[in-house]
C-alpha positions, 0 to 999 in steps of 0.5 A, spaced: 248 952 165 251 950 158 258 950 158 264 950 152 265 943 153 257 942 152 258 945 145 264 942 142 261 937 138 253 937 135 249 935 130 244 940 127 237 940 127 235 938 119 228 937 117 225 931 115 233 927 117 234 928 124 227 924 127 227 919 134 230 914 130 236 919 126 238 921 133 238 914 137 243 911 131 247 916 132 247 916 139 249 909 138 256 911 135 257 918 139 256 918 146 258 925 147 255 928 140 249 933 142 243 931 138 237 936 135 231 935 134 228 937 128 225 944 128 217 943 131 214 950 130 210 953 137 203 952 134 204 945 132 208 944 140 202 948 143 196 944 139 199 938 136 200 931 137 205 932 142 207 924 144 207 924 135 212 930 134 216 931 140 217 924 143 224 922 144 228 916 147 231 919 154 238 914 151 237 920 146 241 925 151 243 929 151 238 931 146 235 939 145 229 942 142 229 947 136 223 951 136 220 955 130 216 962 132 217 969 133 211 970 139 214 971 146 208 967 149 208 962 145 215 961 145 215 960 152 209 956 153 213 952 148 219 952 151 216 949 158 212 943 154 218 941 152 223 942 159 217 939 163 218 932 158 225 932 158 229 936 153 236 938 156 236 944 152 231 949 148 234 953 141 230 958 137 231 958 129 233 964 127 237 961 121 231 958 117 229 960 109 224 956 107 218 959 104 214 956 110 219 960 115 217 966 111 210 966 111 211 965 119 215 971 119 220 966 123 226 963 123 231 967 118 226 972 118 228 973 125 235 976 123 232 983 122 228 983 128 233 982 134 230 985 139 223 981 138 228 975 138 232 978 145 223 978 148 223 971 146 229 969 149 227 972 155 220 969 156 224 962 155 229 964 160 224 965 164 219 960 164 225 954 163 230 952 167 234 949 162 238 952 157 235 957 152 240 958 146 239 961 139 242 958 132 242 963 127 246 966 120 250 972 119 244 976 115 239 976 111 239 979 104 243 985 103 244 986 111 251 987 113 253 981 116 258 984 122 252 990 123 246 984 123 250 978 127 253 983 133 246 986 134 243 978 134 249 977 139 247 983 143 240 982 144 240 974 146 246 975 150 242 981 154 236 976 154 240 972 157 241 967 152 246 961 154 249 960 147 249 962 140 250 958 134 252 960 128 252 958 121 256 962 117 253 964 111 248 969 109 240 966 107 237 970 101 230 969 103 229 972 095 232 968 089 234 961 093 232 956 095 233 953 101 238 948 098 240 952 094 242 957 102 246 951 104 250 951 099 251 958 095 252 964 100 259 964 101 261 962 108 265 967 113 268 963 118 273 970 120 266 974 120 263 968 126 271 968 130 270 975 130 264 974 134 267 970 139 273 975 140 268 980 141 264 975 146 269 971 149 265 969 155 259 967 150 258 959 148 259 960 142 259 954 136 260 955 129 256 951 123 256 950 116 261 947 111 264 942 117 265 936 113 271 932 117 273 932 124 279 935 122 276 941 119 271 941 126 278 941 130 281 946 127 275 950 128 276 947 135 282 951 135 278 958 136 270 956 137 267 954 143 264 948 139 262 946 132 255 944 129 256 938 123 249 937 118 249 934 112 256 930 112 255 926 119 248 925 116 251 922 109 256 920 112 255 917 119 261 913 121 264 920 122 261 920 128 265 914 130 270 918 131 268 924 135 268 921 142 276 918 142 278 925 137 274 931 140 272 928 147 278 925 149 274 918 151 274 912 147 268 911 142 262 906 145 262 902 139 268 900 135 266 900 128 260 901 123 258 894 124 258 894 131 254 900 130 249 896 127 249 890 132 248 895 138 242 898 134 239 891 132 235 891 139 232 898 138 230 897 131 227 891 135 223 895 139 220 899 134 218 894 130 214 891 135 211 898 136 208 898 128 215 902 125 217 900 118 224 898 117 225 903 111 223 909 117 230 907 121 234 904 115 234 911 111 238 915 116 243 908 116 244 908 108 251 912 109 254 908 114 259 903 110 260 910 105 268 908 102 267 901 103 267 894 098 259 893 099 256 899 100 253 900 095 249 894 094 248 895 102 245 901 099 241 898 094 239 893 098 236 897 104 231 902 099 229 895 095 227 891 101 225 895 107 220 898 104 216 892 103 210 890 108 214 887 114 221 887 113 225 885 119 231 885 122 233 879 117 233 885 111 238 890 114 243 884 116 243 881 109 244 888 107 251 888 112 253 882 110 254 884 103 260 889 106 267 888 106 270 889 113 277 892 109 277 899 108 277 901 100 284 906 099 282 914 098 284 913 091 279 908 089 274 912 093 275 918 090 274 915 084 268 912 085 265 918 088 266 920 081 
């Protein structure tokens, strides 16, 4: 069963940032933060390269599955892959606008058939003992958001569905790109605590837009949870913070550079394996954001971690060029200009 609590705070799946080694840094700096996955499609789950695509640390959770598809069968067959290796929850892409969900006729596609999507959760339910939640939008296109977000509630929740997640915003499938989806629609949050209202024994967390953790606890105030994308990504010493402010509990490191020195000895092991440094650096470059240094931290990361056997030796040297005393928010305003 997944409870409020298990939604209060989580990072959203994003494709091509949040990998195994995306989720085991961030893990680093939170331990109670939910983890997503990418979103792996049920054909590549059922015939891909399984120990490639879904392998995850069990240090990781807890960490969930996002799953593209719209077939029932193949969504449960999926779903019990993915539990039989570990996974402490399943959640159904019903938000994504790509060109690539598009051809499928999945992800936000999905938002005009919630019945197909209410089947899918119940073959899920049925073939998992895990949670099975969906993350979709408010609509797609020229949908009326409050007629097309209550029959998606409705059809996952009389599937059995254990939570929704919701981004508030619109995808238009045509005339923006996925991106642009990120950013142009308009957000609703009004709309999504409506929802919760209508369905108050619902888990249900709020996602889009999110940037702070005062924006999360003051969504907090009326959501069950909230799913933070590209600012814990851009800016992952916000998740430093997510233990001590959201949970109540004290952080498991106590600054970004302790977050690196209790990181080194994953970086380590992965290396050993064959990974490059780069892989594992590039989800690091926003650690020291609005610090004395970061920039050259930055600039020395994307110089030296891609070139053939880097070690942990460039990534220190890369630290050592950041300055331990915080800059004043008016010069960091400044230099984001």
């Amino acid at each position: 069963m997944l409870t409020p609590l298990d939604l209060r705070f989580s990072v959203a799946p994003m494709m091509e940032w949040t990998d195994r080694h995306c989720r085991a840094f961030h893990r680093v700096m939170s331990r109670r933060a939910r983890l997503y996955t990418e979103m792996v499609t049920t054909g590549a789950v059922i015939f891909g390269d399984r120990a490639r695509i879904l392998k995850f640390d069990m240090a990781e959770h807890p960490v969930a599955v996002q799953l593209g598809g719209s077939d029932p069968a193949a969504l449960a067959q999926s779903a019990k892959i993915c539990a039989d290796m570990g996974y402490a929850e399943i959640n159904l892409n019903v938000g994504c606008p790509s060109d690539r969900v598009q051809n499928g006729a999945f992800g936000a596609c999905l938002m005009r058939e919630p019945a197909l999507v209410g089947e899918g959760v119940a073959a899920m339910k049925a073939a998992v003992s895990v949670p099975v939640t969906v993350k979709c939008r408010i609509g797609v296109d020229d949908q009326e958001p409050e007629e097309a977000l209550w029959a998606m509630a409705d059809a996952v929740t009389k599937a059995g569905g254990d939570a929704l997640i919701v981004h508030a915003r619109k995808a238009w499938l045509k005339g923006l790109s996925p991106k642009e989806n990120r950013d142009v629609p308009p957000l609703d949050y009004d709309l999504v605590h409506r929802l919760k209202a209508d369905y108050p024994n619902v888990p249900t967390a709020i996602n889009g837009g999110l940037q702070t953790i005062e924006d999360c606890v003051t969504q907090l105030a009326i959501m069950d949870g909230v799913m933070v994308g590209r600012s814990a990504y851009h800016d992952p010493g916000l998740l430093l913070r997510v233990d001590s402010e959201l949970f109540g509990q004290d952080a498991p490191v106590a600054d970004a550079f302790a977050a690196v020195e209790a990181y080194e000895s994953y970086i380590a092991m992965q290396l050993e394996t064959g990974a490059r440094l780069s892989d594992i650096t590039r989800h690091m470059l926003g650690l020291f954001a609005g610090m004395p240094g970061a920039r050259a931290y930055r600039r020395h990361l994307a110089t030296f971690a891609p070139k053939h056997g880097a070690g942990l030796n460039v990534l220190r040297e890369a630290v050592a060029l950041v300055s331990k005393t915080p800059l004043e928010p008016s010069v960091r305003e400044d230099i984001a200009l």
